[in-house]
N, C-alpha and C positions, 0 to 999 in steps of 0.2 A: 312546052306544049300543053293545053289544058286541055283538060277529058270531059266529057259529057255524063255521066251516066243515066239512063231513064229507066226507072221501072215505076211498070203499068200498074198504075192505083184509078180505073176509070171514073170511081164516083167521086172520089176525091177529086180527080185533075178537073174534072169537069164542073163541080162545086167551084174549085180556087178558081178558071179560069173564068165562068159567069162574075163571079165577086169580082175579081178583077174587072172584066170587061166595064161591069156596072157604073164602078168605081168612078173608070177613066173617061167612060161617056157621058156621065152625069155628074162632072166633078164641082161645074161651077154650080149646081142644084145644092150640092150636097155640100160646097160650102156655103154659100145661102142659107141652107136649113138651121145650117151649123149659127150663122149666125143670129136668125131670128131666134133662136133656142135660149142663147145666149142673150138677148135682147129680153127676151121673154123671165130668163131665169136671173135678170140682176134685176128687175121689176119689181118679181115678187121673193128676191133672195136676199136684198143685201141689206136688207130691215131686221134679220135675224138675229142679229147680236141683242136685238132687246127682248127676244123672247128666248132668249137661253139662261141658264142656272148659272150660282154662280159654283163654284170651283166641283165640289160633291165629294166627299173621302169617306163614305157611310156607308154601312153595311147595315139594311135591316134587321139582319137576322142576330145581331149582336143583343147583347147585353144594356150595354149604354143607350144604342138609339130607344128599345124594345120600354125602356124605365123612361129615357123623354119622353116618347110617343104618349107613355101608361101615364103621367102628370100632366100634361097640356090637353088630354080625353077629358080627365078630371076636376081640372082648373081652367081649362078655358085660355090659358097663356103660355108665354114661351119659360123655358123652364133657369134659363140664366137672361141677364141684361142682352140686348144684341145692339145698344149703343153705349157707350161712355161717354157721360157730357164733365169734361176735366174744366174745372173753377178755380181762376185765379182769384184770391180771395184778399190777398194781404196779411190778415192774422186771423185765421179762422176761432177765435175766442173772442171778436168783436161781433157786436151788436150790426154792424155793416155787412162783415162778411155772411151771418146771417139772413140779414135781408137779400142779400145779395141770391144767394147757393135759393133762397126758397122763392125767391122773382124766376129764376131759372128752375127750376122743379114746375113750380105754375107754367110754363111755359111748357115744357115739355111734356108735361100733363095733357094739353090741350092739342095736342096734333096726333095725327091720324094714325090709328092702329095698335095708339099706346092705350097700356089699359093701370100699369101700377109706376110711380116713379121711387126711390129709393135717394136716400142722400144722409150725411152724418147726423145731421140734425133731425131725423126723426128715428133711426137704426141707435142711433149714439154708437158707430160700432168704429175705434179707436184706428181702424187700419185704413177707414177712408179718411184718414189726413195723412198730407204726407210727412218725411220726417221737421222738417224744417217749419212744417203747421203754415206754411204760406198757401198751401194747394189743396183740392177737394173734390171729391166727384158727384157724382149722379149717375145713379144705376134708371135705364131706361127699360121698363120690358113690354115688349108687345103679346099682343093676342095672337093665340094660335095659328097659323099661318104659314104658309112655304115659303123656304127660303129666298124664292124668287122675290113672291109679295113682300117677306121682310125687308130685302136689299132694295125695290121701290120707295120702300117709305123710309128707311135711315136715308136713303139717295136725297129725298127731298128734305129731310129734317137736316143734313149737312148743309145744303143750299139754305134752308132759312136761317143757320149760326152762322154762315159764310165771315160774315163781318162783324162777328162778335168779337172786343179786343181782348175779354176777360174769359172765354165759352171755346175751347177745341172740342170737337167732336170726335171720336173713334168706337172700336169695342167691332163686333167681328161686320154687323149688316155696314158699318161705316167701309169698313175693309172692304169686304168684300164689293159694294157699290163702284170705290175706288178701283179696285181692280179689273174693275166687266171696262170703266171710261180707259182706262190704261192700254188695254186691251185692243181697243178699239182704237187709239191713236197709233198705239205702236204698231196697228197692222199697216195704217196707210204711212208710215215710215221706214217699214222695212220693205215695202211695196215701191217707195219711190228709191230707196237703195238699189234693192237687187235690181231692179229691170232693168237700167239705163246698161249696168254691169255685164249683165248676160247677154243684151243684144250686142254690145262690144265684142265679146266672147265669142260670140253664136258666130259671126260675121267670121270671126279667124279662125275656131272650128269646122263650120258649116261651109266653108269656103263659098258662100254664094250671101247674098243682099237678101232676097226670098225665103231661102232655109233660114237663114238667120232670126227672121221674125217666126217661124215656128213656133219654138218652144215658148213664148209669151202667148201668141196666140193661143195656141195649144191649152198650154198652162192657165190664161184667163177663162176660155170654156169651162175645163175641169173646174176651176174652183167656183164661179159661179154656179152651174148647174149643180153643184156640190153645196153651195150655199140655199141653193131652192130646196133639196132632198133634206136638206137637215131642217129648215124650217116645216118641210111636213112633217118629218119624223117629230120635232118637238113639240107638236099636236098632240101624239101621243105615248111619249114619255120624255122625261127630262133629258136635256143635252146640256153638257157644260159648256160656258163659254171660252173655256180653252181651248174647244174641238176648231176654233174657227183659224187659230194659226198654224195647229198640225195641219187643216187641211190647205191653207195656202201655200207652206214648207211641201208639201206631201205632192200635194197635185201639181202644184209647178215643175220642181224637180223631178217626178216620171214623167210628165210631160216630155220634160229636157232629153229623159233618157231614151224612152223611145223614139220620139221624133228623129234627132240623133242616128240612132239602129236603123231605122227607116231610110231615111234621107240616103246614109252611106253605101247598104246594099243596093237599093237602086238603083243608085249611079255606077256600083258596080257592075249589075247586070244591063245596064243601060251603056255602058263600055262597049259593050258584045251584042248585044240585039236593039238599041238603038232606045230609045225613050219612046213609051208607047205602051198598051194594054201588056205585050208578054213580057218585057223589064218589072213590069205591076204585078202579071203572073205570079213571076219567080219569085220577087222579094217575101208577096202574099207567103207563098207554099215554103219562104225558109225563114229571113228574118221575122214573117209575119208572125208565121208560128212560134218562133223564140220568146217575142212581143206577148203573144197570150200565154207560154206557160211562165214569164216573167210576173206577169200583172198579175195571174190568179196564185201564185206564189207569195206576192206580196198583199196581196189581199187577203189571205186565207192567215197571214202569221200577223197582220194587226187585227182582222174580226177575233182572234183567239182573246182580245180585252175584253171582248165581250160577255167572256164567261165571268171575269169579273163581276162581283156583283155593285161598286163603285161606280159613282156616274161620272165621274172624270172619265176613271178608264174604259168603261162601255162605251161613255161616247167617242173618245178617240179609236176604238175598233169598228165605229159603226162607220164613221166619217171618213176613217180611213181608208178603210175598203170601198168604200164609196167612190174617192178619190183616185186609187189607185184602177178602177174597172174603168170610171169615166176616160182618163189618161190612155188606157190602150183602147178602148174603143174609137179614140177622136185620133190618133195616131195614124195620119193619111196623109200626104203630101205630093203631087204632080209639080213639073214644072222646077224645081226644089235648084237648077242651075242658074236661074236667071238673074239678070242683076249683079255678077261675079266680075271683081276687077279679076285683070288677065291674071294677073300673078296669081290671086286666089286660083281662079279658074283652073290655070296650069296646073298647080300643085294637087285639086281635087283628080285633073284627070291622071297623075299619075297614081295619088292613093287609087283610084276607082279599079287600078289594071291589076292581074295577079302579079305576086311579088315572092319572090323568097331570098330577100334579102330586107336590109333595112334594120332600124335599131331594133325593133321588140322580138323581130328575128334573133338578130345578134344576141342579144341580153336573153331567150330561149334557150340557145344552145352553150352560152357561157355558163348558164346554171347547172342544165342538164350533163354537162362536161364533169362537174362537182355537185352532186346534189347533196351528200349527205352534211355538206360543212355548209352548204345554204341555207337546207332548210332545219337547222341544228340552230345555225344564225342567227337567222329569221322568229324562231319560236321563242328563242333566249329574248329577244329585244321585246315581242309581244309579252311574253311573262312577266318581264321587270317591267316593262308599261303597265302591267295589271294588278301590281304586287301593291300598293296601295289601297286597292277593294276591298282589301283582305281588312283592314279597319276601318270600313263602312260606319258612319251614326247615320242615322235617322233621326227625320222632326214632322212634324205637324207644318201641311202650312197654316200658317200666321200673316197676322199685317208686318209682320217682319220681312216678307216678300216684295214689299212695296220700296220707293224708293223716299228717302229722309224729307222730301217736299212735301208729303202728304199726308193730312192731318192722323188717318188712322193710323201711320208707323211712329208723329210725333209724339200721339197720347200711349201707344203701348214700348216707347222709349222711355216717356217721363213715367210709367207707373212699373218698371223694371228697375228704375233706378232711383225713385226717389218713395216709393210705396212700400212698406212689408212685402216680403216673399210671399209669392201664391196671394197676394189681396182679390184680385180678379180672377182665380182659377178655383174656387172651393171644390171639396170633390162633393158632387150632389147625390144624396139619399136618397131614395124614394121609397118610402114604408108602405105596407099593407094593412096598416095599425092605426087606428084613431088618435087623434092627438094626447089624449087625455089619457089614456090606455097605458095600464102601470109595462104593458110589455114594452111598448114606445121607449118609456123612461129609462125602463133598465137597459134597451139596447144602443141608446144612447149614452150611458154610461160605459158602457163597456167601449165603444168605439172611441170615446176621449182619454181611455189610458191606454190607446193601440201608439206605437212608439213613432213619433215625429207629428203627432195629433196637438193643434195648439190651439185650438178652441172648435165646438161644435155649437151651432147657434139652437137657440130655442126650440124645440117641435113648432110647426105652420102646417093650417090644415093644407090637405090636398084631395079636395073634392070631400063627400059623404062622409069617408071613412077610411082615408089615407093621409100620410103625413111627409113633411119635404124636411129634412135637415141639410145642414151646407156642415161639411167639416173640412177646415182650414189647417192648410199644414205648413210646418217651419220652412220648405221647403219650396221652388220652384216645380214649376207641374211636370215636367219631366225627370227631373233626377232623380235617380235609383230609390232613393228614401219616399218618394210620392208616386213611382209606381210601384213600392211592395206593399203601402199601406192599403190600396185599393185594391189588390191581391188578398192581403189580411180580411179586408172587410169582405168581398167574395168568398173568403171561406168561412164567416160565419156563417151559419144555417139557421134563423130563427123560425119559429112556428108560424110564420106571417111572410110574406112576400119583400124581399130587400133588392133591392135594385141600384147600380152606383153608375151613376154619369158622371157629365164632365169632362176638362180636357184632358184629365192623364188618364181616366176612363177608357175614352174615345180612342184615344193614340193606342192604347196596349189592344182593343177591340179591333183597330186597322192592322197592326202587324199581325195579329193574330188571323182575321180573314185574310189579307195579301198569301200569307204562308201557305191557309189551306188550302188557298187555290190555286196556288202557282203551280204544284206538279199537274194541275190538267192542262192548265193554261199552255207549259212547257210542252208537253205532250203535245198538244194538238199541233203547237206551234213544230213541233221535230217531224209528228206524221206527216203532214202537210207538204214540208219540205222533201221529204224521201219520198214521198210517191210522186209527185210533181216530178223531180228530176229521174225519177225511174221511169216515169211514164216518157220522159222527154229523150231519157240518154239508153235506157235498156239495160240499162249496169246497176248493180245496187251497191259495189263496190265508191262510186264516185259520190253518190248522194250520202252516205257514211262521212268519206273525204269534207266534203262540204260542212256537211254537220261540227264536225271538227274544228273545220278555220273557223266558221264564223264563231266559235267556241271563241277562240283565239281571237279573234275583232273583238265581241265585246268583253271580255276583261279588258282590251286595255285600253279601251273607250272608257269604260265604267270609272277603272285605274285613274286617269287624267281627271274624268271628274273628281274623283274624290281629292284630286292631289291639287286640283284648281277650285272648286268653290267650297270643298270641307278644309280643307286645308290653311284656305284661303291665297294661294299662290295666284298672281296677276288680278289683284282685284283693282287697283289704280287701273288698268287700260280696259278692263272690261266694266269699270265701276257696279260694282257691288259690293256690300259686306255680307263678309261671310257668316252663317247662322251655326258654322261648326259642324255641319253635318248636310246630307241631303234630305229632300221632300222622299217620305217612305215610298211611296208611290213612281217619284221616275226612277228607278232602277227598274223596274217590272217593266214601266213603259216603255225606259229606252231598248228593251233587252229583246222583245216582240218585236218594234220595230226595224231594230239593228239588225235583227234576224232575218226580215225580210228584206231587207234593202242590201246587205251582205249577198245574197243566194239571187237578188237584183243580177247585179254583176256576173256572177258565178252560171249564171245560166248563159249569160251571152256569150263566156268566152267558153264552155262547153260545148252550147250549137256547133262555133266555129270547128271545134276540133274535133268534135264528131262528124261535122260534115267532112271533114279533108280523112280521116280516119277509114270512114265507109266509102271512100272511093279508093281508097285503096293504098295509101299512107301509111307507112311504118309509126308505131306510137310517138317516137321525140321529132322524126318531121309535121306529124299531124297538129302536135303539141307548137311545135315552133311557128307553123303557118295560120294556127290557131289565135296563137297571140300575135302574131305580126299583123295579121284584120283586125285584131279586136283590140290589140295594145292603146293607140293613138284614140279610139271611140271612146273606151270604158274611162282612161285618164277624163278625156273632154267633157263626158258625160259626168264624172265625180267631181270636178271642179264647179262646171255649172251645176249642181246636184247643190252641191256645198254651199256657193253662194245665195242660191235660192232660199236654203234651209237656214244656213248659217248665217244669214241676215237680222236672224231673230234675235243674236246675243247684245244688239243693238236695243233690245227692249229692257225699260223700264223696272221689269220683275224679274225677280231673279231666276223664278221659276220657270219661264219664259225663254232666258238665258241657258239653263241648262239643258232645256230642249233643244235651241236651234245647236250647240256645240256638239252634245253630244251625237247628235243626226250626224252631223257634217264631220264628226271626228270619223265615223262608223264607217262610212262611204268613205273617204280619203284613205285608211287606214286598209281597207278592204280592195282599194281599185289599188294600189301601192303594192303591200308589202303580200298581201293574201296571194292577187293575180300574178303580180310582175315575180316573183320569185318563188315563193310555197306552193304554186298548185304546179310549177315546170318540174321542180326537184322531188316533192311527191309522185307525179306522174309518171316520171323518169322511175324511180327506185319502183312503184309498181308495176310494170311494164305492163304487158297483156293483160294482166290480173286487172286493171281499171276497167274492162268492160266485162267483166264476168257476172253473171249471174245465172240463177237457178235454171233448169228445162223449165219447168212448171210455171215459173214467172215470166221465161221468155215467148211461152206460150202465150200464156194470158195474153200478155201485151200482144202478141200478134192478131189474137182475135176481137182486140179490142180497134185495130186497125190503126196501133201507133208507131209500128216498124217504123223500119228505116225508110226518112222521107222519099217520095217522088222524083226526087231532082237532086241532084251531089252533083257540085262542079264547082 
């Protein structure tokens, strides 16, 4: 027999009930709007990939950028090459290869934005040939300029060597040009993967023809209107163009998941009160609600990138959140049965009846029966998933990201393997010293008997009354010997201003900012969560609980990655090679996100079982009727979640790859092992103690008017 319970919330009920009514009478308006909006926002949206940045892993307030910034003011140009034009030459000690390497300098002289070229024959510097003396480069450097403008014009300098048989073009603006075109193809290929996928899916989830296109639907809204927000936003500061497949993974996938939420309460309370404005009512006043503290949950733990001060990462916080508000606000659906072969149909209307039986029943109270060898279990298998983290490397991205096809990963394969160590990574000086300046001398002296130091090139002025040296190490730019020498030169202290760039610079300047900012970033990302679920459940015991799993999801998300692409395990089916390490930067990324898309889940199936709990429900029934609603949604919703995101490991870059896996491992791992087993047997061994919290806070919360909803039934 099921119970009703009502308590009078009058401005509330009469709020939901208006919104409802509105909803149901103006629906076909309101999809209409919905779709001009949409019509409107791929207009002026889906041009944006060319006015976004490319990758961004820079910290102003560093060291390295603060010394480029202080030499490109001064000089007028950028302060390393940002193309590499690699010359086959035959024997570079011919009169040919000569003519040849200086026809190509002239060339690359005369196109847009170059302002110096650089080649063996006018440096004579022994390390641009390579070992075999068949090969040769050209250093390109442009005039001071954003990396956007840089990535334009290597873009176009690539197309004009396109068919040079003797002339590859790479070095970072080649790279990075490659990766914005990469980017862009691989989004409309994982676009024609997932959909066909999910509406399959949707169809045997959704058990109806109509619900089944939702979550496309849905999911296309969001991310277009998501693509118009981000092109104004990049009016006025830089957005990466990576932001553009977090937000098609992001916004599809919530899409999936509310819609989902939506769709199934409905028809439940449309079981009982028939399809109409009061089934809209209720869903509004319970799953609705769940829907909004789910969204601003997940929105609140990816804007926390934004304290980041990296434009990668800010932009996937801003985009994010973006994605994630548009998702619950388009999350509407009438009519959601139509279209149902019978069989579907059938089987929806038995889900839609109350039940206290059934598998996620069953598997509730199998756990709850043993909690403490489950969830003892359960935690053992997340650890040793995770126990791999624990030897995390980190890298720089590089044109090593790219895939073997493409010129920029060809030329920085052949200058890794056929060039002196470090030939293209010097670490860059920047003096406060005039060139001529016996101080210059001496501290150039001093840095070329610093230990792993194999040549320091002449003082070059730099601007009035500053100077640039390049010092060359025996050493590849990351290995421990070429970040302590950049450490060494950091701690010298001359009476003149010393400045050190560069890639291994740059790279110790990124970990070192990611670090300082992770404890707020965590932080924000912990508070966020805990008042969200307090504000939604009244316990401050459960949001603690939460904190925890998703502890426990990503280690062993993290775990897998490392054990899959640093490791290099399954790179044949996922085609990649592996760089031995990950991008410094997605561990911070996946770890925000994972966090929010973890506490995704964990709020839905909390609603459930605080609703059955405040009607009146002993804790292991409330718990078991909890998951028997939510069991069969949250699974459907994480699988399409997965494909939608997990489409992405089908891209081209590696780093690309570790985004869509790791999302999709996060959600899989969390809608599995978190809900179906650790939150029954935690809950269980809690008992009462899950809802407990303070007078003082359970005050607050009443005054803030978030008690216990209007409706439990």
């Amino acid at each position: 027999m099921s119970s009703v319970q009502t308590i009078k919330r009058p401005a509330r009920t009469r709020l939901t009930a208006r919104l409802s009514q509105l909803v149901y009478t103006h629906r076909r308006a309101i999809l209409a709007g919905a779709i001009l909006l949409a019509a409107v926002s791929a207009v002026f949206g889906f041009g944006v990939a060319g006015r976004l940045d490319p990758f961004g892993a820079t910290d102003p307030a560093t060291q390295s950028v603060q010394a480029t910034n202080r030499f490109e003011a001064a000089t007028g140009r950028r302060i390393e090459p940002d193309v590499i034009a690699l010359v086959s030459v035959g024997n570079v000690a011919s009169p040919a290869a000569h003519a040849r390497v200086e026809r190509v300098a002239s060339q690359l002289a005369r196109q847009p934005g170059v302002v110096a070229v650089q080649s063996f024959y006018s440096t004579h510097n022994p390390a641009m040939v390579s070992f075999n003396r068949r090969l040769t480069y050209v250093d390109v450097f442009y005039r001071s300029a954003s990396d956007k403008q840089v990535q334009q014009w290597a873009k176009a300098l690539a197309k004009r060597f396109a068919q040079s048989p003797y002339v590859t073009l790479g070095g970072d603006g080649v790279a990075n040009a490659q990766v914005n075109t990469l980017v862009g193809s691989g989004l409309a290929h994982a676009e024609l993967l997932a959909f066909p996928i999910i509406v399959l899916l949707s169809i045997l989830f959704f058990r109806s023809l109509v619900a089944s296109f939702l979550p496309p639907l849905l999911g296309g809204l969001t991310i277009v209107i998501t693509f118009l927000v981000m092109r104004l936003v990049s009016e006025l500061v830089g957005i990466s163009v990576y932001a553009l497949n977090f937000v098609i993974g992001l916004g599809l996938g919530l899409a999936i998941d509310y819609s989902l939420f939506i769709v199934s309460r409905y028809r439940e309370e449309a079981s009982v009160h028939g399809f109409g404005p009061e089934a809209l009512q209720r869903t509004l006043r319970s799953a609705g609600k769940t829907v909004v503290f789910s969204a601003i949950t997940v929105a609140a733990s990816v804007a926390s990138l934004s304290l980041f001060p990296q434009e990668f990462l800010y932009s996937m916080g801003i985009a994010g959140a973006v994605a994630a508000l548009l998702a619950m606000t388009l999350a509407l659906g009438p009519r959601v049965n139509a279209g149902s072969p019978r069989f579907l149909a059938r089987a929806a209307e038995r889900e839609a009846r109350p039940m206290t039986s059934g598998f996620w029943y069953r598997l509730s109270h199998f756990v709850m029966r043993r909690p403490i060898p489950v969830a003892l279990l359960s935690a053992a298998v997340l650890i040793v998933l995770g126990s791999p983290f624990l030897g995390i490397k980190f890298t720089p991205a590089t044109a090593q990201v790219l895939p073997a096809s493409q010129s920029a990963r060809q030329v920085a394969d052949v200058m890794n393997r056929s060039f002196t160590a470090n030939h293209g990574d010097p670490v860059d000086l920047v003096l406060g010293s005039p060139v001529g300046a016996p101080a210059t001398a001496a501290l150039r002296a001093v840095i070329a008997r610093l230990p792993g130091v194999a040549s320091v090139t002449a003082p070059a002025a730099a601007g009035s009354d500053g100077t640039i040296l390049y010092a060359f190490t025996r050493y590849s730019p990351l290995a421990p010997q070429s970040k302590q020498l950049v450490r060494a030169i950091r701690a010298l202290h001359p009476a003149f201003y010393l400045g050190v760039a560069g890639t291994t610079a740059s790279f110790l300047d990124l970990e070192s900012s990611l670090k300082s900012h992770l404890p707020l970033v965590l932080a924000a990302v912990i508070v966020a969560t805990l008042l969200m679920l307090f504000l939604m459940t009244g316990s401050v015991v459960l949001p603690l609980k939460a904190v925890a799993m998703n502890a426990l999801t990503l280690s062993a998300m993290l775990g897998i990655l490392v054990w899959v692409f640093q490791d290099g395990h399954l790179q044949g089916l996922l085609s990649f090679s592996s760089e031995g390490a990950l991008d410094a930067t997605m561990p911070v990324f996946l770890a925000a996100v994972g966090f929010g898309l973890a506490t995704d889940y964990g709020v839905f199936l909390l609603g459930r079982i605080k609703e059955a709990h405040d009607a009146g429900l002993n804790n292991r029934e409330a718990v078991a009727q909890g998951l028997e609603r939510t069991g069969r949604i949250v699974t459907a919703a994480a699988l399409l979640f997965a494909v939608a995101i997990g489409a992405f490991v089908t891209s081209n870059i590696v780093f690309i790859k570790e985004l869509g896996l790791g999302a999709a491992l996060a959600v899989l791992i969390d809608a599995s092992v978190i809900r179906a087993l650790l939150v029954p047997a935690l809950m269980t061994l809690l008992g009462p103690a899950n809802w407990w919290a303070p007078a003082p806070l359970r005050r607050l919360r009443d005054r803030l008017r978030l008690s216990d909803g209007e409706l439990v039934g």
